[in-house]
N, C-alpha and C positions, 0 to 999 in steps of 0.2 A: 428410390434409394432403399426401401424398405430388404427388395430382395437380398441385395448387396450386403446389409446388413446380417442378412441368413443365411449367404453364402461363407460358409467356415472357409480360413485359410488353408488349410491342411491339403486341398485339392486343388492350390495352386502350387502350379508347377517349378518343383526345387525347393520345396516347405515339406509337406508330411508332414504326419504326425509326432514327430516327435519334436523336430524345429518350430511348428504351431503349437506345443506345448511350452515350449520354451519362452516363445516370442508372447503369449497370452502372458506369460508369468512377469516376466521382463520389462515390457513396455503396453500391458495392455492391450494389447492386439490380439483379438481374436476372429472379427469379421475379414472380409474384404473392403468392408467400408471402413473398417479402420483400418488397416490397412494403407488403403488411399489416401485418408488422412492423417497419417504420421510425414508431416510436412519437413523439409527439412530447414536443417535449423540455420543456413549461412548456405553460401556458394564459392567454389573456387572458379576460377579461370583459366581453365584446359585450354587457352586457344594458343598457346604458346609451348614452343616446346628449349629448353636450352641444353648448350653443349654444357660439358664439364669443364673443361677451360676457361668457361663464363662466371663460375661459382666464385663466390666471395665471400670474408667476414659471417655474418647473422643474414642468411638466403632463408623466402619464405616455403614453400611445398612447392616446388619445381615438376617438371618431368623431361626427362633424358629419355631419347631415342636411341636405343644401340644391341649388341650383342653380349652375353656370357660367353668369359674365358676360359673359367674354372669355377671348381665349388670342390668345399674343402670343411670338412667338421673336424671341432675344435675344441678342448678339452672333454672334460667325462662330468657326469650324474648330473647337477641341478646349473654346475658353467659350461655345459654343452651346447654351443652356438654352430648355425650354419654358415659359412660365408662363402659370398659368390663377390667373383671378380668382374668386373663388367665395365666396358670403353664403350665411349662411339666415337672414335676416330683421333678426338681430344685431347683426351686422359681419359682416367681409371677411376673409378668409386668401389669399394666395397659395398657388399650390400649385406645385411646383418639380420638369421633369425634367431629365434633363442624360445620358438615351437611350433610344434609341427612337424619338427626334422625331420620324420619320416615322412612324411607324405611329403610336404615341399624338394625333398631330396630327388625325386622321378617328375617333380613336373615339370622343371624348367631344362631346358634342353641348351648346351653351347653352341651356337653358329644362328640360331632362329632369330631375328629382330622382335625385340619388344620394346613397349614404352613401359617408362618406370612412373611412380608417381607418389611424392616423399616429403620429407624434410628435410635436406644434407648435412651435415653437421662436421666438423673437423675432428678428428681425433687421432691422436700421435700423428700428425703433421699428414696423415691422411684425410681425403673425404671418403664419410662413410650415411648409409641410410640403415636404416633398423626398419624390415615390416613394410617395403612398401606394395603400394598396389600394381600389379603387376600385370598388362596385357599383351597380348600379339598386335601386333598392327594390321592383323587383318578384323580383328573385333573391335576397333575401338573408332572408327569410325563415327557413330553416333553418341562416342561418351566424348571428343573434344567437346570445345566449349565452355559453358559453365556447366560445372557438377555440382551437383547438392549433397550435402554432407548433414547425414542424419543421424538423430538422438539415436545414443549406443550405450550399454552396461557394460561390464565388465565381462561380467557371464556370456554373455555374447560375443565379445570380442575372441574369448579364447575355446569357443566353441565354433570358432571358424565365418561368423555372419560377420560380414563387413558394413559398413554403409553403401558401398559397391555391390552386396551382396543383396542390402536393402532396397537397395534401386533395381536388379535384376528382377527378384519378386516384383516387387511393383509393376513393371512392364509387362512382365507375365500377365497380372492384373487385368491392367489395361486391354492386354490382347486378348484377353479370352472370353470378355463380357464387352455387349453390343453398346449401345449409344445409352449413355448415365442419364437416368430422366431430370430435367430440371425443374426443382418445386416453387419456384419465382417466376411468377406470369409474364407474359410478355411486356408489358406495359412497365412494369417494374424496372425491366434487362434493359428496355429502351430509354427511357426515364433518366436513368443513373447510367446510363453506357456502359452496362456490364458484358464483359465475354460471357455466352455460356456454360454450365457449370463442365460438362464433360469437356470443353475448352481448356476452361482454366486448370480442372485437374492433373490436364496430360501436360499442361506448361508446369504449374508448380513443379513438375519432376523434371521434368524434360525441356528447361525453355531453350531458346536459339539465342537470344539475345537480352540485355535488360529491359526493354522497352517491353517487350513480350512478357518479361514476369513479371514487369511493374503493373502487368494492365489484371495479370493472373493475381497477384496477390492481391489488389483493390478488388476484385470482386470475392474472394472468397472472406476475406477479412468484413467487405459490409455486409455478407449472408449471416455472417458469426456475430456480430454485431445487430444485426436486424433482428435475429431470432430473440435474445436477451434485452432490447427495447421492447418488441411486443409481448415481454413476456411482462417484464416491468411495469408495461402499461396498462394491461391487463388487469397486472395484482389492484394497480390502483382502482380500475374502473371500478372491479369488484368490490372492493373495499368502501366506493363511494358509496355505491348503488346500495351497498345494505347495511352500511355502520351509520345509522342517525347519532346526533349528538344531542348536546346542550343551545341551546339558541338564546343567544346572551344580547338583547335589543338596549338593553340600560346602561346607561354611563351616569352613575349616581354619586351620591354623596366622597364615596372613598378616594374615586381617582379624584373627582373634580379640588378637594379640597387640597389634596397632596400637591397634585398637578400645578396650583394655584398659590398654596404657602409652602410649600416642605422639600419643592423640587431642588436639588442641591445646585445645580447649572441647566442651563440653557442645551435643550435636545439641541442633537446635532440632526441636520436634513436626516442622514438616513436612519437614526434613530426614530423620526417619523413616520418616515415611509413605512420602515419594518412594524411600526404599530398599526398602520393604516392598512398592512395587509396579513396581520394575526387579526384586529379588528373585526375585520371583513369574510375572515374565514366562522371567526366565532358568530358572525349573524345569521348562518346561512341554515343551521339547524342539523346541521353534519359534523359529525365527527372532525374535528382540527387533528393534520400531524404534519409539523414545520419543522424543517430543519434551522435552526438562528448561526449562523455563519460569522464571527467578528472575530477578528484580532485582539490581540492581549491588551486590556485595557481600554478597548470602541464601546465600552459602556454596554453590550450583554445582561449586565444583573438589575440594571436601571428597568429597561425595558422589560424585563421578567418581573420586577415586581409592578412596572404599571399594568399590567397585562393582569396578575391575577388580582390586582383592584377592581378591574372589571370585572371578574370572575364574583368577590364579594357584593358587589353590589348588585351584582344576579341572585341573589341568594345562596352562592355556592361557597364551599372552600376551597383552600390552594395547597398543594405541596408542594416541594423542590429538594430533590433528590440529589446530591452530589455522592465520588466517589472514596473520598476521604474523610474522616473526623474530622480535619486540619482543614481544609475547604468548607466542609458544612458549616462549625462553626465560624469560620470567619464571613461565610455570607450568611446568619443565622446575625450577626454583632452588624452587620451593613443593615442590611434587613429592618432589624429588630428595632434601631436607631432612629433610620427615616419611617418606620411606618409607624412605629408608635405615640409617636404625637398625633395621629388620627384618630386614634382610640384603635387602630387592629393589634389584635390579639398574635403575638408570634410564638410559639415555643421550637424548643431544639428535641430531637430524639436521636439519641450514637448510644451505641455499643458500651458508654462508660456514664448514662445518666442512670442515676439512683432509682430505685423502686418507688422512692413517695414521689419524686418530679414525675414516673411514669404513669403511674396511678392518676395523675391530677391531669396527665396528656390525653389519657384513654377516655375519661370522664368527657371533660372539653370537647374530644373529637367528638364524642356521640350525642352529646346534646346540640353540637354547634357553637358554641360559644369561641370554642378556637378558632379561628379562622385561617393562619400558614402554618402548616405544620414543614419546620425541614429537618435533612437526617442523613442517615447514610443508610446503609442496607436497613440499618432497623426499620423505617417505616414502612417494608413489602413483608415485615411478621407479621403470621396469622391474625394475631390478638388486638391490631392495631388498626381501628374499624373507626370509620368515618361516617359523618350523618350525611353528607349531601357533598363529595368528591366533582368540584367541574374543571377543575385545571390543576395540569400537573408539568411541571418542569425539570428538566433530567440534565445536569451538566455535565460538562467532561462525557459524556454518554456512551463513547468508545472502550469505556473502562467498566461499564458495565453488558453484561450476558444477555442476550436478547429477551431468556426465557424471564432475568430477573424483572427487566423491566417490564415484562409482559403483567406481573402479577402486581401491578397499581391496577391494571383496569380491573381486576377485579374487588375494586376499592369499592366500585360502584354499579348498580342495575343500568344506568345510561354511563356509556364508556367518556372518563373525562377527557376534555382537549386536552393537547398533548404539543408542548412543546422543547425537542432537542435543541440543548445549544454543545458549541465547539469554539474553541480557542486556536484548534490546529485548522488552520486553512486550507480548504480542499480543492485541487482547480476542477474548474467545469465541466472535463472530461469524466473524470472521477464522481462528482458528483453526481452528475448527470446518470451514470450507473450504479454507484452504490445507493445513493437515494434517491433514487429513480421513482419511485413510488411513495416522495415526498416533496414536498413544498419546501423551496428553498425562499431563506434571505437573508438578505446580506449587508452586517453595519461594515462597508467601507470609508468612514469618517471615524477621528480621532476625536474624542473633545477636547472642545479650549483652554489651552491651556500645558498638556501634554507635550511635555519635549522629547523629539525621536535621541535613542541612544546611541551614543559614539561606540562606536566598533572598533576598534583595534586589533591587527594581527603581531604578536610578537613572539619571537623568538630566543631559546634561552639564554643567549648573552647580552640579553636585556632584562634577564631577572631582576637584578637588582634596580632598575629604572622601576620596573615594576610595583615591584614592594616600597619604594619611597612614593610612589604617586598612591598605593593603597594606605601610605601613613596619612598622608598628606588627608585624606577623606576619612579616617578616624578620628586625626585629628578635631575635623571639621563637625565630629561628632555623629556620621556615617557608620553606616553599617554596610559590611562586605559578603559576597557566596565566594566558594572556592570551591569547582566541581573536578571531582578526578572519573573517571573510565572504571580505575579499578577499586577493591574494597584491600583488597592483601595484595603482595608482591609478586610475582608470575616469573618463572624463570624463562619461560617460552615465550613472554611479552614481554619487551622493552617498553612498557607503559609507567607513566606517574599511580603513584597507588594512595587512597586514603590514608591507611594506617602510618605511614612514612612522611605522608604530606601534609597531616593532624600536628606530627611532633614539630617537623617544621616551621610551621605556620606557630605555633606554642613559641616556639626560641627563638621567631624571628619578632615577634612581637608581643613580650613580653609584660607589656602592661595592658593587654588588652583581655576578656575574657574570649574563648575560642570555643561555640559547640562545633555539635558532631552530628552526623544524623546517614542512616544509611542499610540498604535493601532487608539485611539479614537482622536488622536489632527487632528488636520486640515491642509490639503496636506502644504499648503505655511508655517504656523509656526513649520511642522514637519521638514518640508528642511530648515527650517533658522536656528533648533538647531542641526542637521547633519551638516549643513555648519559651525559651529561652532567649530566641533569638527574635519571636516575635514583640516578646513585653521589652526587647533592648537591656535585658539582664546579661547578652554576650554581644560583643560586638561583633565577631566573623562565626558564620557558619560554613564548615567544612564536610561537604555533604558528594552523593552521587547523583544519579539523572533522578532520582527519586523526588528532588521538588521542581522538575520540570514542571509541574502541573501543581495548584491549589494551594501555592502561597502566596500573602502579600504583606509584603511589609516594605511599604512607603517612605519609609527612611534608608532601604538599603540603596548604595548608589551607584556599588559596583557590583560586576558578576566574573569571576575569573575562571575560563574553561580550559584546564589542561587538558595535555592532547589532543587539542581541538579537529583537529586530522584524523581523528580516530569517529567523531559522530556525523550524522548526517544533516542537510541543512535546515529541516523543519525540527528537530532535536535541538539544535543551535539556538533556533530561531526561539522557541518556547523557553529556553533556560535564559536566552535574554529578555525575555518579558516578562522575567524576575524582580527588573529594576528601572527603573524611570516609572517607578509609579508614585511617585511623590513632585515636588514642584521642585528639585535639585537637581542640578546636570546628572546624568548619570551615563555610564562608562561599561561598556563589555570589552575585553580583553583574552583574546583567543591564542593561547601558550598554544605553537606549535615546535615541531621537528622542521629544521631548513632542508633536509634532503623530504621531498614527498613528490608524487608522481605531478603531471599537468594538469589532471584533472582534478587532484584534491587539491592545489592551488590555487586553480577560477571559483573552487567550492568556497573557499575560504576567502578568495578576494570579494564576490558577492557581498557575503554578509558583511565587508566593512563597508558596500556604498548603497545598500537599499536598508528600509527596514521595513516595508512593506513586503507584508507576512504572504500576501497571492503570488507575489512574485517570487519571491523563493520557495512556493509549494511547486510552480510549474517547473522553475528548474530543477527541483529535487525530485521531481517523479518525471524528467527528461534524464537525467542523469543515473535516477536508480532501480525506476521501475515503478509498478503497483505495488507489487508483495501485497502483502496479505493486509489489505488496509483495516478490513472489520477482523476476520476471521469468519464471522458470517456475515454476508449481507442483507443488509434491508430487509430487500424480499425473498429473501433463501435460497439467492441464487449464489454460488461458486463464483470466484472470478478465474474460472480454469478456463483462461481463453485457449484454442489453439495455436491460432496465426496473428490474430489482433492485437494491440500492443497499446494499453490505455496512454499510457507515455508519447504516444508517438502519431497515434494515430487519431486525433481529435476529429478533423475535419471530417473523417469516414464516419465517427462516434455521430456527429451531428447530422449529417445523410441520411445516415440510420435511422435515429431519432425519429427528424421530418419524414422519413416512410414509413416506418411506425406507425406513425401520429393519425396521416392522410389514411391509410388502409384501414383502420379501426373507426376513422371518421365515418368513413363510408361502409364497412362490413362490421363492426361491432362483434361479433357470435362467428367471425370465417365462416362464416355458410355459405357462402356464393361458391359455386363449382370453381371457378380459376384459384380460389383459395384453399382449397380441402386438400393440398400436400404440405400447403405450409401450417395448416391446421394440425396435421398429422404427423410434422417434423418437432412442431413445439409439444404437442403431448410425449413423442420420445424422448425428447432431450430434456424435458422438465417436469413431465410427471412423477419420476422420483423423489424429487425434493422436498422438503417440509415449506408448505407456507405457512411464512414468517411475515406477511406486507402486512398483516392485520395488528404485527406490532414496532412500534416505533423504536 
């Protein structure tokens, strides 16, 4: 593959230099190996050809068979359009360009048969096509079928490269370079029933039929997937082999007494489990880095603080790092509550604590005497120096920078354990590659006690139902969320807006107090209308997605999401686990629009009958994608798949994996000669990146 690579496009035939200049700038393309791999992005189905008399209504890209009758240009300067008349025996379609007049003008000829291949559309009671693609029937022989329609700019387009243009090149490609070597050993190809790579590549363009690209795109998609598990697994190995840790053998005084008097309820099974295997990481004298996986409210901050219990009775200390003020302190007031009757030591460090509390934190830390320090960005300042760092806990963690949380380890000469937790629920696939080079667990148990929240979809002529059943739970001495989309009014969005839906909310309920809280206000007066709502000085907070994440206040009962059609289902999902975290029913209420497509319907009807946070993360990254779930990952790898589709393609994801896993079982270093192209494909393709597996 290498040469491929160093074979420039420019000397395949119908490219040059100057369209290989274009094409590099455009989409990347500068080899013939990419080239080959610019896949295309969907297929049509050329195996059909229809009359004109068959057209109807909303027709998808058809293609007509038949002859030009005429060709006729039509108005002048920038409404200068071509139009040709064109039957096959039927009726008549115009066909419509609007560039290129000149050249298009001498190439089509009247009486020659061609196939057309379009969108048709009606216009003044004619059928008309704009641009289509246009061949002889003596060439198109090998483009029936399915055709693949490939990624295109604009620049392109009106520089004459078609996707038909993209696919010519390409076969050029193909023809003019011998047999593509394949860097997957034989034992591999046969293993997993993969086609050959020079196989698969000439189907991905060119398949006969679906069976035949169904088998083309399973193999290239596990090679793309293969490569980014063993790179994955790699990072970790490395990381094992030479990050020592803390080896924490004691279970002493702090957990046992806590665990014994001060525990507030009864672990749940996997609340266990998940300590029985942070535990077991921390005896082994290596470096810990766990990803903690729970839903809103599976008790996460329990288990974090039994965890650095153990930590203290190793001789060590504990931080825990959240991404808010508003968070820190409210697990700093949990914290500080149950641990304090042990005799541990807790203080807070944010952005708004005084100079004499900082002073007397600094001190503490260096002697030891502190033992949890939590905070928000402040505790990775310079100045804030620890005696003896062995555990450290990072919530919400997707909201913090990699590089920031990189700079705890340097809290300590032995790097402390390290545990990430998350509230947003990641399915398997996903995780499986984002933190691929972490140690997953997972609290899937609720505690006793916890009642799942009623969901509701309504619609605006049920407003006023609405607002009497929100009276009805102020009355009750409840407290309510009101989240809107937007902050100000948008004339290009038919969306609900804060500022309009603040006053509202003020006149429809007039005895109540109403904060506010929202992206653009200023850190101090955004915590002074949270503190508002959280000491129950306001009964309704009228806020944006902004407390999706690190608030609690267990008296609220409701959460009301206008435009609920407007977010997505793990957004949904987090702003409802806003509420039922008190011992009162508690109520979501999803304000939508009644005209919305089918698929933001099933989005919305979900959330009224699960509330199990795994299951609407798989539907929501089935329905919307990856995107960009870290910005970076884990171990510093992109998730710029090609062809692979984390959404979609789990089962290939897990394939992957397990070959991974087996080839690194047995070759550790790829030295074995049948491995030394895959050795050599994962140095190209990820020797550029920054490793990052070394931070959690």
């Amino acid at each position: 593959m290498n040469s491929l690579r160093r074979y420039e496009i420019k000397f395949i035939k119908g490219i040059g230099p100057k369209r290989a200049e274009l094409l590099e700038k455009e989409l990347g393309i500068r080899s013939v190996y990419d080239l080959l791999h610019h896949f295309p992005h969907s297929y049509l189905d050329r195996s059909s050809i229809y009359h004109i008399n068959q057209l109807y209504g909303e027709m998808p890209m058809v293609q007509l068979r038949g002859r030009f009758v005429s060709f006729n240009t039509i108005g002048e300067g920038a409404k200068l359009r071509l139009v040709g008349l064109f039957t096959d025996g039927t009726g008549t379609i115009e066909i419509v360009w609007f560039k290129r007049i000149k050249i298009l003008k001498d190439m089509y000829l009247p009486g020659i048969e061609y196939i057309l291949f379009g969108k048709p559309e009606m216009f003044n009671n004619k059928w008309s096509m704009v641009h289509p693609e246009i061949d002889t029937t003596r060439s198109t022989g090998d483009m029936l079928g399915l055709r693949g329609v490939y990624p295109l700019t604009e620049k392109l387009r009106n520089a004459g490269i078609s996707s038909r243009t993209i696919h010519s090149f390409i076969q050029s490609a193909l023809q003019s370079i011998r047999l593509i070597s394949d860097p997957l050993p034989a034992y591999i190809i046969e293993r997993y029933k993969l086609l050959p790579l020079n196989e698969a590549i000439a189907t991905i363009h060119h398949p006969k039929g679906h069976d035949q690209l169904n088998r083309a795109k399973y193999r290239l998609k596990f090679e793309e997937l293969f490569y980014l598990q063993i790179n994955i697994l790699r990072y970790s190995s490395r990381r094992n082999a030479k990050l020592t840790g803390f080896q924490f053998p004691r279970i002493g005084r702090f957990f046992n007494q806590f665990y014994n008097e001060c525990l507030p309820f009864e672990l749940t099974d996997a609340q266990k489990r998940v300590i029985k295997e942070i535990r077991a990481d921390m005896g082994t004298g290596r470096q810990m880095n766990r990803l903690l996986q729970g839903d809103v409210g599976s008790g996460k901050t329990l288990v974090a603080l039994l965890c650095m219990l153990i930590a203290l009775d190793n001789n060590t200390q504990a931080c825990l790092m959240a991404p808010t003020e508003i968070l820190a302190t409210q697990h700093f007031e949990t914290i500080s509550q149950m641990a304090s009757k042990i005799g541990v030591n807790v203080k807070l460090l944010t952005g708004s604590t005084r100079k004499k509390e900082r002073d007397i934190i600094h001190t503490q830390l260096e002697n030891g005497s502190l033992h949890i320090l939590i905070g928000t960005h402040a505790v990775i300042e310079d100045n804030v120096k620890f005696k003896n760092l062995g555990f450290v806990v990072i919530d919400e963690q997707h909201r913090f920078g990699v590089m920031q949380r990189s700079r705890l380890w340097e809290k300590n000469n032995t790097p402390p354990h390290v545990l990430v937790m998350t509230a947003t629920p990641i399915p398997r696939t996903l995780a499986m590659t984002v933190y691929g080079d972490l140690d997953v667990s997972v609290i899937d148990q609720l505690p006793p006690g916890r009642k799942p929240v009623t969901t509701l979809l309504k619609y605006e002529n049920s407003r006023l139902d609405v607002y009497k059943a929100i009276g009805r739970q102020l009355k009750l001495g409840r407290q309510v969320y009101i989240v809107y989309p937007l902050i100000k009014e948008n004339e290009k969005l038919d969306l609900k807006c804060l500022e309009e839906g603040y006053q509202s909310i003020v006149d429809t309920f007039p005895s109540y107090k109403v904060a506010y809280v929202h992206g653009r206000m200023k850190p101090a007066e955004k915590d002074w209308q949270m503190e508002l709502f959280a000491s129950h000085k306001a009964d309704i907070l009228v806020a944006t997605t902004v407390i999706e994440v690190g608030v609690n206040v267990p008296n609220a009962s409701v959460m009301v999401i206008e435009n609920a059609e407007r977010f997505g289902l793990s957004q949904l999902h987090q702003l409802r686990g806003r509420v039922g975290r008190g011992a009162d029913k508690s109520y979501c209420v999803l304000m939508s629009k009644p005209q919305m497509s089918r698929e933001t319907h099933q989005r919305l009807e979900l959330m009224t009958t699960t509330n199990d946070g795994f299951v609407i993360a798989e539907a929501d990254l089935k329905m919307r994608g990856p995107g960009d779930l870290e910005g970076t990952m884990q171990s510093g790898i992109a998730l710029n798949l090609q062809i692979a589709n984390l959404a979609t393609d789990g089962p290939i994801v897990s394939l992957a994996r397990n070959a991974a896993e087996d080839l690194l079982d047995n070759d550790p270093q790829l030295s074995l000669p049948q491995h030394s192209a895959i050795a050599n494909e994962l140095n190209i393709l990820f020797n550029k990146k920054i490793d990052l597996s070394r931070i959690s």
